[in-house]
N, C-alpha and C positions, 0 to 999 in steps of 0.2 A: 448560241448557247454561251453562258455565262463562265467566267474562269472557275467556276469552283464547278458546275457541272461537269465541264470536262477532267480533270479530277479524279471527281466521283467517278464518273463511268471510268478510266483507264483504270481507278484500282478494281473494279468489278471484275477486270479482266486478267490484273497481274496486281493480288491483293499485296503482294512485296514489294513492291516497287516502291526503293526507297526515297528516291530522290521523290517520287510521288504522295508517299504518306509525310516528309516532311512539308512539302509544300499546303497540302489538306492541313499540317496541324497551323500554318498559317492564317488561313481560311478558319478556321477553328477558333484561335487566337481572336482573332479579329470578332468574332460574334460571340464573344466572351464563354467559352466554351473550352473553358481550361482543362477539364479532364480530358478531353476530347485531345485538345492537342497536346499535353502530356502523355497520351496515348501511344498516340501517332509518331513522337516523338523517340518514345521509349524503344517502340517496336523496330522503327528506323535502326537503331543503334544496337537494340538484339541481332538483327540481320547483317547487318556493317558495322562492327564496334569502330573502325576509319572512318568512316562518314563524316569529316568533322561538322559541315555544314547545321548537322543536327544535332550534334553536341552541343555546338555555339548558342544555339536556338534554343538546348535543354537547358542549359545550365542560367541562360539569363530569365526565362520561361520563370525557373525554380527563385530566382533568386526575389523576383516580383510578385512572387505568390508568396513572399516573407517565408525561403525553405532552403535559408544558406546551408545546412549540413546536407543536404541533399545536394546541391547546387556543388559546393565542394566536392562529395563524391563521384560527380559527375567528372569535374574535371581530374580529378585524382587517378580515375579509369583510362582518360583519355591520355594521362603522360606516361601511364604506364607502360601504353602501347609502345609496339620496337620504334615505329617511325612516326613519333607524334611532332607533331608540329609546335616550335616554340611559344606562337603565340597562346599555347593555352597555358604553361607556366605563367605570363602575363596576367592571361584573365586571372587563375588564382591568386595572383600577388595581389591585383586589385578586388577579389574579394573577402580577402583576410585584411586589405587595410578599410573595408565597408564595415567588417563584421569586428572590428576594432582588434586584431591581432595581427599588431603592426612587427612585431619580433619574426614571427613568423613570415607575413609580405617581405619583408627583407631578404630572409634565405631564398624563398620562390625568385625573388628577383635577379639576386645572385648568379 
């Protein structure tokens, strides 16, 4: 059975499983099935807004689908959190200096 069968069938079983639906939006990804993994993605992060794994995967997902304000939101949720992890200040810095608001990348950096 093929990695993405297996997958399939465990969310058949435990349709929340997040670390599971990130992985399917991979799979998803890959066979160019971006709603699909925006999906999967999203839901991840309804169920564990901590998850950062699927954040990381959201916000670059958005930012390749040309949907920086989205992409920014995303991460803007995630430092919100009590115990967010620094490197997403980072990702922000670098996509405020993509999205050409380099005054801004400066303070994120800060």
């Amino acid at each position: 059975m093929e990695a993405r069968a297996v997958v399939e069938s465990a969310l058949e079983v435990v349709p929340d499983a997040v670390p599971l639906l990130a992985q399917r939006a991979i799979f998803r990804l890959i066979a160019q099935d971006l709603d699909g993994c925006l999906a999967d993605l999203q839901r991840a992060l309804e169920l564990d807004p901590e998850f950062q794994e699927a954040r990381n995967r959201l916000w670059r997902v958005l930012m390749e689908a040309g949907r920086p304000a989205e992409a920014e939101t995303v991460l803007r949720e995630g430092i919100a959190l009590e115990n967010s992890p620094l490197e997403l200040r980072a990702h922000l810095a670098q996509l405020l200096l993509v999205t050409g608001q380099r005054d801004a990348a400066v303070q994120e950096a800060v």
